[in-house]
N, C-alpha and C positions, 0 to 999 in steps of 0.2 A: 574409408575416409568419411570424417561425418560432413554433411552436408551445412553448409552456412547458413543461415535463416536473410531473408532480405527483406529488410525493414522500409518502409513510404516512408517519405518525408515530409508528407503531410500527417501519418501517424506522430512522427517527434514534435510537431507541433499543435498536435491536439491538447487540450487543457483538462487535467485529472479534477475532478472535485468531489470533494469526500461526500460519505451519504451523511444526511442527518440523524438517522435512528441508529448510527455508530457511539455514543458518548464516548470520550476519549479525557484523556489528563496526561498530565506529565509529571515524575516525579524529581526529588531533588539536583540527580545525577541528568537531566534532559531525558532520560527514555520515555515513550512514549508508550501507556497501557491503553488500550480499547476494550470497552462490554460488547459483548455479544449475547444477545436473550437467543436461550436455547429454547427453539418454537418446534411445531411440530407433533407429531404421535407416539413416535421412539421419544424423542426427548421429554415427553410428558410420562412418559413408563418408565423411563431411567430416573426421573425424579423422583417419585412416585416408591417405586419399589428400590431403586439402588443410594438413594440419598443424593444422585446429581445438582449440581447448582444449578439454577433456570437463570444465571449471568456468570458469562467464564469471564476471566481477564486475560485481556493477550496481551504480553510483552513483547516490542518489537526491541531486536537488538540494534546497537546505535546507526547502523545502515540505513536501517528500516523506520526508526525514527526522525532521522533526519530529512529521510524522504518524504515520511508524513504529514511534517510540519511544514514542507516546502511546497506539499500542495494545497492551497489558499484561493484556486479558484481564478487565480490569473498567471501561475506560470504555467508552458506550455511542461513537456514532458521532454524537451530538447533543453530547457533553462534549469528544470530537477537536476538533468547531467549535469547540465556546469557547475552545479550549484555542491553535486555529488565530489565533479570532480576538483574543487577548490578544498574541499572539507578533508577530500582521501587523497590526495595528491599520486601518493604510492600504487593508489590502484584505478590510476586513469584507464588503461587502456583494456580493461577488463570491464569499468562502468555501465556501457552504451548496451550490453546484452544482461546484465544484472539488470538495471532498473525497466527493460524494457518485459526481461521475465519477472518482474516484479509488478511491475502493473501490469500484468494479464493476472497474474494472482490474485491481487485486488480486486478488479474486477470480476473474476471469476466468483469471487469469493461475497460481493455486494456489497465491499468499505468503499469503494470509489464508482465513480462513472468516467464518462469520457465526453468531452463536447468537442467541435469542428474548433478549430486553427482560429488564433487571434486574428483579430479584424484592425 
C-alpha cells in the first residue's frame, strides 16, 4: 500500500515566487513558454560539438501554465489550489498533491523559490 505523503500547513501557505533569470512569455493560446540558458561544462561541449542551443524553450502544458501565472509573489500555494481548482473543476480532488509535486519540481529545478506564510 503506498504511503500517503503529509503535507504542513504552513507549507500550503508559503508564497512561490518565480526567479528572475527565468524570462518567460505567453503565447496566443495562454501557454506559458520559459528560457532556460544551458550553463555549465557538458552544456558548453554539447554546444560546441553537437550544435545544442545555449536557450531551450519549455512549454508548460495548460496546468502548468496556469500555475505559473498564478504565482505573482503574493498568493500563498493553498490560493494556486483554489485557484487550480476553479479553472479544473473536474479535477478537484486530485489537485492538492499535483501542484504540491509540482512545486517541489520548481524548485528543484531553480524557476521558483519559496518564502514563509503571508503576514
Amino acid at each position: 500500500m503506498a504511503k500517503k505523503k503529509k503535507i504542513r500547513l504552513n507549507y500550503l501557505e508559503s508564497i512561490p515566487v518565480r526567479s528572475t533569470e527565468r524570462p518567460w512569455r505567453t503565447d496566443e493560446d495562454g501557454i506559458v513558454e520559459i528560457d532556460m540558458e544551458n550553463k555549465g561544462f557538458y552544456n558548453f561541449l554539447a554546444q560546441k560539438f553537437f550544435r545544442k542551443p545555449r536557450i531551450s524553450h519549455i512549454s508548460l502544458d495548460k496546468y502548468g501554465s496556469v500555475v505559473w501565472q498564478s504565482i505573482d509573489g503574493t498568493n500563498s500555494i493553498n490560493d494556486i489550489i483554489k485557484i487550480m481548482e476553479r479553472e479544473f473543476p473536474n479535477e478537484k480532488e486530485r489537485m492538492l498533491d499535483r501542484i504540491v509535486t509540482y512545486m517541489a519540481t520548481l524548485q528543484r529545478s531553480g524557476f521558483v523559490t519559496v518564502k514563509g506564510a503571508k503576514k
